[in-house]
C-alpha positions in Angstrom: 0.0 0.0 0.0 1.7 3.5 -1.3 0.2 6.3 0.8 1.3 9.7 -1.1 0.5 11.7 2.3 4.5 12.9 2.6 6.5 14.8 1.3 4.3 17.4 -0.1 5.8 20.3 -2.7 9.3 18.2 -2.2 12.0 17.7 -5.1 10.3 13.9 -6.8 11.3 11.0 -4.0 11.7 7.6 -4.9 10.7 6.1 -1.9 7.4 7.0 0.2 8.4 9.2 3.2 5.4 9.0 5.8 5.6 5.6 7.9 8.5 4.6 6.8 12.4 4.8 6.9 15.0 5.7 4.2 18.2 4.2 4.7 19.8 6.7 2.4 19.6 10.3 2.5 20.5 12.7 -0.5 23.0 11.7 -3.3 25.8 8.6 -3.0 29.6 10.1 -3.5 32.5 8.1 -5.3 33.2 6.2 -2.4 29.5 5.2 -2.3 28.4 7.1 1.0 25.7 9.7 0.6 26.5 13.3 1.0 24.4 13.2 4.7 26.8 10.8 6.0 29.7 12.2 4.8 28.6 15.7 6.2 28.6 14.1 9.4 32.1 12.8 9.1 33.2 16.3 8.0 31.3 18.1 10.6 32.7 15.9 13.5 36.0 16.3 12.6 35.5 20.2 11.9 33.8 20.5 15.2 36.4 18.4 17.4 39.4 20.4 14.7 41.1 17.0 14.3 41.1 15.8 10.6 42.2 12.1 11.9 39.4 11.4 14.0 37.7 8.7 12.1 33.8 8.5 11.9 31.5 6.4 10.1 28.0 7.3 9.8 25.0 5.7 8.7 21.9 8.4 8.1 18.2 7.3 7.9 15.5 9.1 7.3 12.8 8.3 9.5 9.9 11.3 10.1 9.5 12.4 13.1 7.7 15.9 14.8 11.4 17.8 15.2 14.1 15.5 16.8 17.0 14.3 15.4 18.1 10.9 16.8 21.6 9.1 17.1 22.5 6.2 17.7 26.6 6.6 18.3 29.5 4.4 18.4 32.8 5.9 20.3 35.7 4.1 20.7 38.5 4.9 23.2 42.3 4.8 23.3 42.2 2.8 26.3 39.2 0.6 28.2 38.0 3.5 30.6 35.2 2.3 32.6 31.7 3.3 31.5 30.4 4.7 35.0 33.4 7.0 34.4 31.6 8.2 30.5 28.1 8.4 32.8 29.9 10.7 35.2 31.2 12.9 32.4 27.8 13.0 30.9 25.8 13.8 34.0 28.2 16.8 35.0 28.4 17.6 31.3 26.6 21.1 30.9 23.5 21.2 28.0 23.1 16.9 28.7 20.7 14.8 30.2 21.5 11.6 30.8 18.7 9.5 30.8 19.8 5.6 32.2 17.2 2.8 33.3 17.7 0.3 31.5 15.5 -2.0 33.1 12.6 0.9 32.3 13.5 1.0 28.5 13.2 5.1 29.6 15.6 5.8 26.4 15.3 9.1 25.5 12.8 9.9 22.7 11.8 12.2 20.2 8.2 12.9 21.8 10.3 13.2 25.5 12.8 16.4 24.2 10.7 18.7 22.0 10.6 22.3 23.3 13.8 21.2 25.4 17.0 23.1 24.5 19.5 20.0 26.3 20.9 17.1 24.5 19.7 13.5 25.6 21.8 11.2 26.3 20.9 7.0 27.3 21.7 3.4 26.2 25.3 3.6 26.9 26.5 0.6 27.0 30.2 -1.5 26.1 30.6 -3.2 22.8 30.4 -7.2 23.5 33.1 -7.7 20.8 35.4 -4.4 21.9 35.4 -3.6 25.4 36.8 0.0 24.0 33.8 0.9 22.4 30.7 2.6 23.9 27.8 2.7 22.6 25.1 5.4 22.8 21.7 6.9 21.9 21.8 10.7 21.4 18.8 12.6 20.8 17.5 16.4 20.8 14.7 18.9 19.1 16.8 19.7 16.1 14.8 23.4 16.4 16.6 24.4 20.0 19.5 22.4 19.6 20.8 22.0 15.6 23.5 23.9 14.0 22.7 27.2 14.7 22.1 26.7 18.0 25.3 25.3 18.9 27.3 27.9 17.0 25.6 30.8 20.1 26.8 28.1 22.3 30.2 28.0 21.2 30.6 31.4 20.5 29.2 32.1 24.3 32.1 29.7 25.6 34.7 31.5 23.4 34.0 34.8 24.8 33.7 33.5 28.3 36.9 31.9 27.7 38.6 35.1 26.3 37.2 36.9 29.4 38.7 34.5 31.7 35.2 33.7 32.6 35.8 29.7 31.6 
C-alpha cells in the first residue's frame, strides 16, 4: 500500500516518506556514501578540529515531529570504565542523561521537544570491543541544531577570552 500523504511540494522521491524509513539520505559520493553521511564525518571532525578522527555514519530518514536521533559508536584509546563516560555525561553542561535500562526510559523524540539539552541514554560497552561505547543521542533539532550550537560556542569562546571559563 503507497500512501502519497508525505513529502508534499518536495523535489520527486523515490521512496514513500510518511511511515517509513530511508536508509539513504541525498546523493551517494565516489566512495558510495551519501552526502548526509559524509557531512557528518566532516562536521565531526571540523567541530572536534582533528582531521584524523575517524567517523562512520549511517543516516536514515525516519519522520519524526522535530528530533533528530543518534544512535553513536565511540571508541577509546584505552578501556575507561563506562560509570566514568556516565559521570562525564551527568556533569556535562547542555546533557541529560537518561539511564534505566531495566525501564526502556531511552530518551525519545516525543520526550525532548521544546527542550534546548541534548539527551543522552543506552550507553552501553561493545560485546566484541570492550573500548567501544555505545550510545543513543537525541534532541529537538529546532533548540538544539546547528545554529544553536554555533551561540553556544561562540558564548564559551567569549567567556573563555574573558577569563570567565
Amino acid at each position: 500500500m503507497r500512501l502519497d500523504i508525505l513529502p508534499v511540494g518536495s523535489p520527486p522521491v523515490k521512496h514513500q516518506t510518511a511511515f517509513n524509513a530511508i536508509p539513504q539520505i541525498d546523493k551517494c559520493t565516489e566512495n558510495g556514501y551519501p552526502l548526509e553521511e559524509m557531512k557528518m564525518v566532516h562536521e565531526t571532525r571540523k567541530i572536534m578540529g582533528d582531521e584524523s578522527i575517524e567517523v562512520t555514519a549511517i543516516c536514515v530518514r525516519i519522520p519524526v515531529v522535530r528530533g533528530i536521533l543518534n544512535p553513536c559508536m565511540w571508541e577509546f584509546k584505552n578501556d575507561d570504565d563506562l560509570e566514568d563516560v556516565q559521570r562525564l555525561l551527568s556533569n556535562a553542561p547542555g546533557v541529560t542523561l537518561v539511564e534505566d535500562p531495566s525501564f526502556q526510559s531511552d530518551p525519545l523524540d516525543t520526550d525532548v521537544q521544546g527542550k534546548p539539552d541534548v539527551f543522552v541514554g543506552r550507553l552501553r560497552r561493545g560485546l566484541a570491543h570492550k573500548r567501544r561505547l555505545n550510545m543513543w543521542i537525541v534532541s529537538d533539532n529546532l533548540l538544539k541544531g546547528a545554529a544553536w550550537n554555533a551561540v553556544e560556542n561562540a558564548e564559551l569562546i567569549v567567556n573563555k577570552r574573558n577569563g570567565q571559563a
